[in-house]
C-alpha positions in Angstrom: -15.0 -12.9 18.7 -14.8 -15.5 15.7 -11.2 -16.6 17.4 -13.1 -17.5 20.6 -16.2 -19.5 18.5 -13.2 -21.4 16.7 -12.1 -22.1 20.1 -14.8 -23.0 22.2 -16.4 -25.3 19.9 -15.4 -28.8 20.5 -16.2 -30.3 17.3 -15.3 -27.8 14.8 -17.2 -28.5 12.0 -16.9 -25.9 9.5 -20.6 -25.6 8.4 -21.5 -25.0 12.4 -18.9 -22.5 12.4 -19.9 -21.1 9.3 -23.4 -20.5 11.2 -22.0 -19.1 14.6 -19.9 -16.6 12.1 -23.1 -15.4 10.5 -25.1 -15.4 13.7 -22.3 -12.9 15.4 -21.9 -10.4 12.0 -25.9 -10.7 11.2 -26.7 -7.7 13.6 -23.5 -5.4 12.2 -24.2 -6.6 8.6 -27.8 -5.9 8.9 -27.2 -2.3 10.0 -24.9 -1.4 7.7 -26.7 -2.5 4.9 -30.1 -0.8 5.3 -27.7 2.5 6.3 -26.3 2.3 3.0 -29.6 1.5 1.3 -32.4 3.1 3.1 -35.0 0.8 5.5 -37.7 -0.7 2.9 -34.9 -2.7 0.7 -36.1 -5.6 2.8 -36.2 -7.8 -0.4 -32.4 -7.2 -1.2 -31.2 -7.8 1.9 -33.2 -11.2 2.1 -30.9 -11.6 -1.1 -27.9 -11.3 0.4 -28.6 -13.5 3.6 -29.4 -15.9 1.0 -26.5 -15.5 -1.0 -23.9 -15.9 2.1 -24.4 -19.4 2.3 -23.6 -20.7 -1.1 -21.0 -18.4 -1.4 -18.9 -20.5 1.6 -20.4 -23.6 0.0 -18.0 -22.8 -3.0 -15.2 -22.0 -0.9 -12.8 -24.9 -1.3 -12.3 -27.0 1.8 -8.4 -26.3 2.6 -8.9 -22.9 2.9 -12.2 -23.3 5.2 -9.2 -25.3 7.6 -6.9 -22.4 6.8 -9.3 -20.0 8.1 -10.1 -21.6 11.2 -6.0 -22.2 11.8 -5.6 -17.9 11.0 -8.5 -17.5 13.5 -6.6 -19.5 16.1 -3.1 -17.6 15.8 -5.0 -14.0 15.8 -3.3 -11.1 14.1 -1.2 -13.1 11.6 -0.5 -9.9 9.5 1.1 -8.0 12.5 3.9 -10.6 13.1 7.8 -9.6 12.7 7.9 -12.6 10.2 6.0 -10.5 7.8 8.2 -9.3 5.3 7.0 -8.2 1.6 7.9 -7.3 -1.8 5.5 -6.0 -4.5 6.2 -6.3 -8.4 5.0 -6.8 -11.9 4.8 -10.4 -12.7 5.9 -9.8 -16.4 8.7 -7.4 -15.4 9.8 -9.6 -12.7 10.4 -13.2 -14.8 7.6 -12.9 -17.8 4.8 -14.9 -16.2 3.5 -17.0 -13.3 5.3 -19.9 -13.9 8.4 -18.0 -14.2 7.6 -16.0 -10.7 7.1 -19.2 -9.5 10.9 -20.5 -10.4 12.1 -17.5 -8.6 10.1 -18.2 -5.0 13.8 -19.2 -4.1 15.0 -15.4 -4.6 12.8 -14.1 -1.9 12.9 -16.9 0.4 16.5 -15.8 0.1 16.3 -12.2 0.9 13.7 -12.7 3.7 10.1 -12.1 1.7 7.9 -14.3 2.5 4.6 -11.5 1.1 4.3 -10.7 -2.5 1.8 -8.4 -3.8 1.4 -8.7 -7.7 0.6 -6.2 -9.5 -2.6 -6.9 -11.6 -2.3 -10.2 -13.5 -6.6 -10.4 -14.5 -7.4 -9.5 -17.9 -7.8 -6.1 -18.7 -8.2 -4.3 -22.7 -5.3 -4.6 -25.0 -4.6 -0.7 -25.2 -4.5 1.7 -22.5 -5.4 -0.6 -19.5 -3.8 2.2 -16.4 -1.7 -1.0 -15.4 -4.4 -3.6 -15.2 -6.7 -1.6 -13.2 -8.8 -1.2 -15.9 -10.4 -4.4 -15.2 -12.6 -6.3 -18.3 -13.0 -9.7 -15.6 -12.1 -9.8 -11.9 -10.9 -13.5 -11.6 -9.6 -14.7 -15.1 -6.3 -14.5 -15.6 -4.6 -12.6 -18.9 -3.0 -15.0 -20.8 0.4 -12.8 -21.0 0.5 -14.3 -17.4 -0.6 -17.7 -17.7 -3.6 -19.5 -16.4 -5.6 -19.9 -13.2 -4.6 -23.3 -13.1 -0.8 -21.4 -13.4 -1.9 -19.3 -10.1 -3.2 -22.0 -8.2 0.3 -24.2 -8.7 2.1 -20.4 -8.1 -0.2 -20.2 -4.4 0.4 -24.3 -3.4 3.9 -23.7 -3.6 3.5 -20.5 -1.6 1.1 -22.4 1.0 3.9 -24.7 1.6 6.7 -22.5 1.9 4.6 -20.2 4.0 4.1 -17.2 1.9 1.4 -14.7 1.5 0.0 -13.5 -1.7 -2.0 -10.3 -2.3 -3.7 -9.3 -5.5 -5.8 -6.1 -6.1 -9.8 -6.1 -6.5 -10.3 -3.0 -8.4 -13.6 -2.0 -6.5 -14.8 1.5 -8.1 -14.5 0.4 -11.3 -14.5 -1.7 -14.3 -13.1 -1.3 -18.0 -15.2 -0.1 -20.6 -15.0 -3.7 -22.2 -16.0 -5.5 -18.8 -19.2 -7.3 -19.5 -21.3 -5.0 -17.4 -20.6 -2.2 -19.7 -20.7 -4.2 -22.7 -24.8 -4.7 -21.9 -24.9 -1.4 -20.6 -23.7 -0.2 -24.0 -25.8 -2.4 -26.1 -29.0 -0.6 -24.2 -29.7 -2.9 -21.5 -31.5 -0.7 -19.0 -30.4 -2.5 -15.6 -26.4 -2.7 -16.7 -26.8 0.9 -17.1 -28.0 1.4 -13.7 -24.4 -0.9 -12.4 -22.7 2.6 -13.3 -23.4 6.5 -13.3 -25.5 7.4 -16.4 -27.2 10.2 -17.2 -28.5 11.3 -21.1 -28.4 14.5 -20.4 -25.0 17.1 -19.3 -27.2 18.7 -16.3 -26.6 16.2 -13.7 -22.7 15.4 -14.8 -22.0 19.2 -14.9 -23.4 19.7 -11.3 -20.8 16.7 -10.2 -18.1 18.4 -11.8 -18.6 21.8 -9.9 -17.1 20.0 -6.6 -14.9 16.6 -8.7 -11.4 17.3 -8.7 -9.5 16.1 -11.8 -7.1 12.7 -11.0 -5.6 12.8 -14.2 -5.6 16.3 -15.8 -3.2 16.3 -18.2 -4.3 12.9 -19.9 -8.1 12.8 -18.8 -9.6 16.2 -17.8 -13.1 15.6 -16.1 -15.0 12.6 -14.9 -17.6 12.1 -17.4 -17.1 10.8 -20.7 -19.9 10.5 -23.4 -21.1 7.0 -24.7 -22.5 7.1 -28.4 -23.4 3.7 -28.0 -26.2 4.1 -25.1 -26.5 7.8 -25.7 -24.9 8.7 -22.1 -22.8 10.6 -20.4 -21.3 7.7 -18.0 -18.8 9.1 -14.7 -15.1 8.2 -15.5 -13.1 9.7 -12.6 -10.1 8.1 -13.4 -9.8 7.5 -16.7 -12.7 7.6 -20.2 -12.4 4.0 -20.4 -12.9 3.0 -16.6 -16.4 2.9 -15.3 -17.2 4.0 -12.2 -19.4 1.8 -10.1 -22.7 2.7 -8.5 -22.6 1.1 -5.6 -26.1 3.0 -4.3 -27.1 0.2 -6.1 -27.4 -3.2 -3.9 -27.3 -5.3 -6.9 -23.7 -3.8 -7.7 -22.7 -4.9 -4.3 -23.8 -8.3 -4.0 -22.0 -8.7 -7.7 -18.5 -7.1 -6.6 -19.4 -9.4 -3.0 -19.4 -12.3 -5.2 -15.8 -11.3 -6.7 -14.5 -10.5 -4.1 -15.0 -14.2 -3.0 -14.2 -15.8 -5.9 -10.6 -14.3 -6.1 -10.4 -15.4 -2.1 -11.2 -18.9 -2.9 -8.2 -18.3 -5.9 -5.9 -18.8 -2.7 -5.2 -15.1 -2.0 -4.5 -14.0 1.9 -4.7 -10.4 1.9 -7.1 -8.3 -0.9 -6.0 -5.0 -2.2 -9.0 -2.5 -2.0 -7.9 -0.2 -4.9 -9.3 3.4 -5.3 -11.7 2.6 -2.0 -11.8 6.1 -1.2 -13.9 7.2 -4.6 -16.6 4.2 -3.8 -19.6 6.6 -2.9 -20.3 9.6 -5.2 -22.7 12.6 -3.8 -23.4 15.5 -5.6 -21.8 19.1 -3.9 -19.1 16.7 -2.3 -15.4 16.0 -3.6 -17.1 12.1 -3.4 -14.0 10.8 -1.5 -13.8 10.0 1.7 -18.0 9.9 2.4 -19.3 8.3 5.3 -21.5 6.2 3.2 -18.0 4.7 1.2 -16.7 3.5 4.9 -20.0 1.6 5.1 -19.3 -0.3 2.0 -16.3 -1.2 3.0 -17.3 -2.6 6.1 -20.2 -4.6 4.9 -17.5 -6.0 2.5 -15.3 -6.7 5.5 -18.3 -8.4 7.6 -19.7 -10.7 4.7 -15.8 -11.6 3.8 -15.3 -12.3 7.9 -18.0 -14.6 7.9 -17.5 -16.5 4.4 -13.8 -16.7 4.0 -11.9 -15.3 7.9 -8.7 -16.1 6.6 -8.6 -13.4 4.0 -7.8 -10.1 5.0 -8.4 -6.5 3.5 -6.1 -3.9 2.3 -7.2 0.1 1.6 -5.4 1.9 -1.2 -6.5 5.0 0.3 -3.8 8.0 -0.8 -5.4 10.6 1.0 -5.1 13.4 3.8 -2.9 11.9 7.0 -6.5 12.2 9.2 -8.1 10.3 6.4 -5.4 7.3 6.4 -6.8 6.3 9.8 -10.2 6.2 9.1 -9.7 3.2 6.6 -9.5 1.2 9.5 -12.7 2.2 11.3 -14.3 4.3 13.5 -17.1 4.4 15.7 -19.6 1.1 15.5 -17.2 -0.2 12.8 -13.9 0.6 14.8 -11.7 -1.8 13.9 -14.1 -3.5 10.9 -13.1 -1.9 7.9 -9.8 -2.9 6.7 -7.0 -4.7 8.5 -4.8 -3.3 6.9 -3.9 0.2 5.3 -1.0 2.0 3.2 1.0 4.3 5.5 1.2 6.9 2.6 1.7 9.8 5.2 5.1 8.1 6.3 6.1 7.9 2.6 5.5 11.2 1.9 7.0 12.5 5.0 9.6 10.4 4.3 10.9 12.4 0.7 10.0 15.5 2.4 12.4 15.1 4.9 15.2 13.6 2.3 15.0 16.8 -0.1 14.7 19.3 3.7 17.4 17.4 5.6 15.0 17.8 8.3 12.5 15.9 10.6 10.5 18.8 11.9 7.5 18.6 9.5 7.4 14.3 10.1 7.3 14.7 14.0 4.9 16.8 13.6 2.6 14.9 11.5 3.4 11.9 13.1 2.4 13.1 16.4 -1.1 14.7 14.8 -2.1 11.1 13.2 -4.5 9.5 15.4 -3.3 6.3 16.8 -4.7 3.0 14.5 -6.8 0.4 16.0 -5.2 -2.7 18.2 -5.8 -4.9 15.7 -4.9 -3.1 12.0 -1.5 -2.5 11.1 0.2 -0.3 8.4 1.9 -1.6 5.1 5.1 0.6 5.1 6.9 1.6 1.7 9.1 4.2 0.2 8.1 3.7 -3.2 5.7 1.6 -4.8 4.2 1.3 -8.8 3.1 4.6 -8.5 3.9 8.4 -8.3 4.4 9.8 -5.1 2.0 12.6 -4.2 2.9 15.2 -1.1 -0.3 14.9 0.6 1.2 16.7 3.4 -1.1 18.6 5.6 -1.2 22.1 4.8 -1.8 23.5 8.9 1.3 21.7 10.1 3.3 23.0 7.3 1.9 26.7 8.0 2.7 26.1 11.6 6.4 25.4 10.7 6.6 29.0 8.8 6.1 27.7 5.1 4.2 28.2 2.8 2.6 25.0 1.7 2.1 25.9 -2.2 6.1 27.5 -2.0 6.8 24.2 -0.1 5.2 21.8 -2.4 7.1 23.3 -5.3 10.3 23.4 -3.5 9.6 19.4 -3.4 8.6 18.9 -6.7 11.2 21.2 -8.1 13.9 19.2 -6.1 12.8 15.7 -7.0 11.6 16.7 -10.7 15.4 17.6 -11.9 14.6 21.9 -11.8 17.4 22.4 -9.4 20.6 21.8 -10.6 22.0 21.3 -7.3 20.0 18.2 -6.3 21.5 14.8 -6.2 17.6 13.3 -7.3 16.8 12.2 -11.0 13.0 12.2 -10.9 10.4 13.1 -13.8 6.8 14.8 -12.8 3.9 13.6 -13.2 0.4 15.0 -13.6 1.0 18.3 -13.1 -1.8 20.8 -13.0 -0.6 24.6 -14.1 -4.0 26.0 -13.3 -3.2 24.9 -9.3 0.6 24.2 -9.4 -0.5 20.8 -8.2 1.7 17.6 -9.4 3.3 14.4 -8.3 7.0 12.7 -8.7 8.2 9.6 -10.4 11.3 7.9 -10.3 12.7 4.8 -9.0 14.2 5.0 -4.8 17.8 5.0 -6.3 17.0 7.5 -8.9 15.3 9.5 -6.6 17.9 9.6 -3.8 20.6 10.8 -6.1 22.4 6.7 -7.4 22.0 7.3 -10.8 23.4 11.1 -10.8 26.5 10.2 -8.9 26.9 7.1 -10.8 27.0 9.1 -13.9 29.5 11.9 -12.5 31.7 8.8 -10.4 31.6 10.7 -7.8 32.8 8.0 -4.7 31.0 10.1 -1.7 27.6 10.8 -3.7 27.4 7.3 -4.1 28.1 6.4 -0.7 25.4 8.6 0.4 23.2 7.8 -2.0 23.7 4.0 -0.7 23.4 5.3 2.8 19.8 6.9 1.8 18.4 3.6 0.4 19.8 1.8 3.0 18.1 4.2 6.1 14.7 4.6 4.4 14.3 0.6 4.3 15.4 0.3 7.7 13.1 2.9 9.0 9.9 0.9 7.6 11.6 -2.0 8.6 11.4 -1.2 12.1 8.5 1.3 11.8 5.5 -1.0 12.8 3.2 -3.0 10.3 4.3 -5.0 6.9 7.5 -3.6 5.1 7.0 -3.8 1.6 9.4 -3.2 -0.7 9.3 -2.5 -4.8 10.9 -4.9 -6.9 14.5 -3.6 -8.0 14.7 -0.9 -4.9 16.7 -4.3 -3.0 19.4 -4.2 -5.9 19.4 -0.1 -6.4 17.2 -0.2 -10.2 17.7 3.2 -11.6 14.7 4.8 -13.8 14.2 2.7 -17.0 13.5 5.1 -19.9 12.7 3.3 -22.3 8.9 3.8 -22.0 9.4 6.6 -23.5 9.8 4.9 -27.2 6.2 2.7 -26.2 3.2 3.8 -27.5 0.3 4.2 -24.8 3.4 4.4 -22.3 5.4 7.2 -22.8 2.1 9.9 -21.9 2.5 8.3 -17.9 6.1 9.3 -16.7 5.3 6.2 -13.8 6.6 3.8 -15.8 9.9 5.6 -15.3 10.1 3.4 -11.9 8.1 0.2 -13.3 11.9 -1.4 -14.8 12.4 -5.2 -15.5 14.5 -7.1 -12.9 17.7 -7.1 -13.7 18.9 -10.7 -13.4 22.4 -10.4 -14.9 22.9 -7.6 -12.2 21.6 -10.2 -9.7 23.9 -12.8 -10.7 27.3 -10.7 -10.6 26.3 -9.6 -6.8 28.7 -12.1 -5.3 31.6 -11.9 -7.6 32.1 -8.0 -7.2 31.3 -5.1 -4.6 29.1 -2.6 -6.2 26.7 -0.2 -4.9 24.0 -2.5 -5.6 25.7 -5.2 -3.6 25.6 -3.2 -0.6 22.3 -2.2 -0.8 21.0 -6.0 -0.8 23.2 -7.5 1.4 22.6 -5.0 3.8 18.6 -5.3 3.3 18.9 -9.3 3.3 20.4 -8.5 7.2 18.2 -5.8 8.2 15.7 -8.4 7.2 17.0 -11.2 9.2 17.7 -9.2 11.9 13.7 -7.9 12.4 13.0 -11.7 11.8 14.5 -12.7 14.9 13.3 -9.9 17.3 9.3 -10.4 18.0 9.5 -6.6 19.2 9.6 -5.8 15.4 5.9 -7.1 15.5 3.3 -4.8 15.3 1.4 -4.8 19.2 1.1 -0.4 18.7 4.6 -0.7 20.7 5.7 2.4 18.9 6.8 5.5 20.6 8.5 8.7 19.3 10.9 10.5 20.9 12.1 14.3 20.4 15.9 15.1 20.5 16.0 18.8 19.9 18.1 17.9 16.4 16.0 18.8 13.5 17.9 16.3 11.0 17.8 13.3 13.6 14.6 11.4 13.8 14.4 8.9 16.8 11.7 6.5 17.8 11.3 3.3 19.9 9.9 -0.4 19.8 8.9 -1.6 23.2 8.3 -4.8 24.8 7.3 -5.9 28.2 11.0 -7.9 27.7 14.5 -5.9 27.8 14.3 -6.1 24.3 13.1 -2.8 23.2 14.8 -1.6 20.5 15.9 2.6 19.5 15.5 3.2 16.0 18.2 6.4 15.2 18.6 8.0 11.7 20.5 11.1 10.4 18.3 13.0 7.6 21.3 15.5 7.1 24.8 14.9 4.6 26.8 16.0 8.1 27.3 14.5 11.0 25.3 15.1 13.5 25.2 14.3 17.7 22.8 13.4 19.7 23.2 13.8 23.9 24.3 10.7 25.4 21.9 11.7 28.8 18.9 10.8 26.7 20.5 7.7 25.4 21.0 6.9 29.0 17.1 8.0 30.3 15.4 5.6 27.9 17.6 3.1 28.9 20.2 2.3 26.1 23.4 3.6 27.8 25.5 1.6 30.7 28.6 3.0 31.7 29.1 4.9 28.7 28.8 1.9 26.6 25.8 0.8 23.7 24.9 -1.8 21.9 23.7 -1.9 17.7 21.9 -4.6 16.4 23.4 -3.7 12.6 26.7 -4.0 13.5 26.2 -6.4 16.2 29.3 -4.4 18.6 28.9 -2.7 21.7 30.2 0.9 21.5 31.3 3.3 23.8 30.8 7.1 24.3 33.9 8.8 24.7 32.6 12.8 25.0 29.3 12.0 26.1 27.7 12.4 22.9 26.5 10.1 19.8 28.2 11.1 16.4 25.5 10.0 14.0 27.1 10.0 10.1 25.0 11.3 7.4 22.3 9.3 6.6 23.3 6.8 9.3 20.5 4.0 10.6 21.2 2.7 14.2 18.9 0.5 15.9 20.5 0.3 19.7 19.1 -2.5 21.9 18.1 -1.6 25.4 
């Protein structure tokens, strides 16, 4: 709708358009609003229609143009030119100026999309990462300055790059200034978070609130001598949780959430948007009332600043994923885009069983994602990876999902001797048997043991296994995004274990420093590390120049009847579909050349693979796939 206003107006002055933007979301934004807060908060939503306007008047004017030039492309995000990488600025090259001297290393490799990991300022001790947030635009000084960040995003304007930062929107740190007044006894701060003086109404919550950190912070309340109150800390005793049932709380984070826009940022990382809306006798993820939020975020943000698009951290249930992305009257108006955590998860699984039963199966289950979302797809990222696997489908296959969750954990977590992967756990919970894994990609696919025992055919594998889990997200559908260090084979960085305030979180076993003198012997020797980037860097350029890598929901899934072979397709209305073929399994493994042949890859005998640029031909009438193999044959 807002691309055909941009269009149809002749003289496209960005006030008028401003106007027509507000005029079509008014009715949407309206409903969702008094949904969220009941029909007689007339006042508060005269507020925020007043509050719209000056918050595009402070949007500077180059981005106004850049939002009505996104608006005329359409779908930006879902484009085959997408390509990201995500990374700690200070791990990376110490600050912003010094990411900024590197923009020539991903325009290099092919990444034109960098999502930095949280660079505002946060307390000086235990901070999670930065997402215990004290301010949501100013940026810590171990970083640099804003003025830093807006030199970093010109030069990433010009070069056509996309940057994403994270907006931490369930909470704030104990030392933001919200809870600094709220400490000090000021009545209406107190109300911008959960408070209660009394245990009654925290010990009622805690009857249905799981634990997100047990080990390190059991519960989600945490007592405040200051104010005399128990305040809800879901993730950790110094974040805050938000009370968004409050409208002033959401015209404040609105506000933010604007601000770091107009800080030149294209795409805004929703973190923890699952937890936004708490309810007593729920789990208080997932509530209907939290997807409103988000959308009313999305409509306001649509209407002030277009060219910004939204992000949802949501790790949750595979049915859950899609929701993130709307349903019903806000189908499609929630966020653009969403993690494909199901696909990462599915992904390990399938690694440690050799086998792709469990991934069609949830694959096929997922509902299919709006027209015009798309899916940032990973295999590892800052943090753990949890196996939020669906228990049904796992039952169907004849496991049992607590003996299966184990058998993952136990072969990732180093408590099998005979597994190639070097990984550390994380959270675990003895009283459910629950926990996560931690390690870097090459750790975790068996690099660093085989590099320690010089074994030549572990480490060809293990090479073969980084390599084929990139190329599947490559070609999946959506934004690949991959973790700093994963393109040059990092191995898990222990020294966090000798840090104080570090070495309680195993994560920062896969949060290493880039390795620059690796980097700068990768053309003077072969090395495992070699491979893997120069093989990503062509994988890269390879999806680059082939629109049907962009995302138009041209994915389909196709069964073999090999449970270690996954196989799926990228269509086009063109001939130049593409057959994505990968071998889960450390033998080879064939696949029948009559399907080849069906779907349309197969003349006289004879294929062609994009990789390796060669036609090949079929001399039994079957495909050898080698262990841990990635095709991608082009019809």
């Amino acid at each position: 709708m807002h691309k055909l206003i941009s269009s149809r107006k002749k003289k496209k002055d960005l006030n008028d358009l401003f106007e027509l933007r507000l005029a079509t979301n008014l009715t949407l934004i309206k409903n969702l609003f008094f949904s969220i807060y009941g029909k007689n908060r007339n006042t508060e939503f005269a507020a925020l229609l007043q509050k719209l306007p000056k918050l595009f008047d402070k949007r500077p004017e180059y981005l106004k143009k850049q939002d009505i030039h996104r608006l005329g492309i359409g779908n930006w995000y879902q484009s085959e030119q997408m390509m990201g990488m995500q990374l700690y600025v200070d791990h990376f090259n110490k600050d912003l100026k010094g990411l900024q001297d590197k923009l020539g290393y991903f325009e290099d490799l092919g990444i034109n999309f960098l999502h930095l990991m949280p660079i505002t300022e946060r307390p000086k001790g235990e901070n999670d990462g930065g997402y215990a947030v004290n301010n949501y635009t100013a940026i810590a000084k171990k970083y640099g300055s804003k003025k830093d960040l807006a030199s970093l995003t010109q030069q990433m304007r010009a070069k056509k790059m996309y940057l994403m930062l994270d907006f931490v929107v369930n909470h704030t740190s104990d030392e933001h200034a919200w809870a600094k007044k709220a400490k000090s006894g000021n009545t209406r701060y107190q109300d911008y978070y959960y408070t209660y003086a009394e245990r009654d109404v925290p010990d009622a919550f805690e009857k249905n609130l799981p634990e997100v950190f047990p080990e390190t912070s059991p519960g989600n309340f945490t007592y405040i001598p200051e104010m005399e109150k128990w305040v809800m800390t879901v993730f950790n005793t110094y974040q805050w949780d938000l009370n968004y049932t409050n409208p002033e709380v959401f015209m404040a984070m609105l506000a933010n959430l604007v601000e770091l826009s107009n800080m030149g940022v294209d795409v805004v990382r929703f973190d923890a948007l699952a937890f936004l809306w708490k309810k007593m006798g729920t789990v208080s993820q997932n509530l209907p009332e939290a997807h409103a939020i988000i959308a009313l975020f999305r409509m306001c943000l649509q209407v002030v600043a277009p060219g910004t698009i939204l992000l949802a951290e949501a790790i949750v249930a595979p049915k859950e994923i899609i929701n993130y992305f709307g349903t019903g009257p806000t189908k499609g108006n929630e966020c653009e885009v969403a993690y494909n955590a199901s696909l990462m998860a599915l992904l390990w699984n399938s690694i440690a069983t050799k086998k792709t039963a469990l991934l069609y199966k949830s694959l096929i289950d997922i509902p299919n994602k709006p027209h015009d979302a798309t899916w940032i797809n990973y295999i590892r990222c800052h943090d753990d990876i949890g196996l939020g696997l669906d228990d049904r489908l796992i039952q169907e296959l004849g496991w049992n999902p607590k003996g299966h969750r184990k058998f993952l954990l136990d072969y990732y977590c180093q408590r099998l001797d005979w597994s190639p992967a070097k990984g550390m756990l994380f959270m675990h919970n003895p009283k459910t048997g629950d926990g996560r894994i931690t390690g870097s990609a090459a750790s975790l696919l068996g690099l660093e043991k085989a590099l320690l025992t010089k074994n030549k055919t572990e480490i060809d594998q293990s090479v073969a296994k980084i390599i084929m889990l990139h190329g599947i997200i490559l070609a999946f559908g959506g934004i690949p995004l991959i973790y700093a260090g994963d393109e040059i084979g990092t191995l898990n960085d222990y020294s966090f274990l000798n840090e104080d305030g570090k070495k309680e979180d195993s994560r920062w076993v896969n949060r290493p420093k880039q390795d620059w003198d690796v980097i700068k012997t990768l053309k003077k020797k072969k090395s495992p590390q070699q491979r893997i980037r120069d093989t990503l860097k062509m994988l890269i350029a390879i999806r680059k120049k082939n629109p049907v890598f962009a995302d138009h929901s041209n994915f389909t899934l196709h069964h073999t009847g090999n449970q270690h072979i996954l196989l799926f397709e990228r269509t086009s209305k063109s001939k130049k579909s593409v057959l994505v073929l990968c071998n889960f399994d450390d033998n080879p493994q064939v696949l029948d050349g009559s399907l080849l042949s069906k779907l349309g890859y197969l003349k006289n005998q004879e294929f062609h693979e994009m990789i390796t640029a060669t036609t090949n031909k079929l001399n039994s009438g079957f495909l050898e796939v080698k262990p841990y193999q990635l095709l991608w044959l082009q019809k």
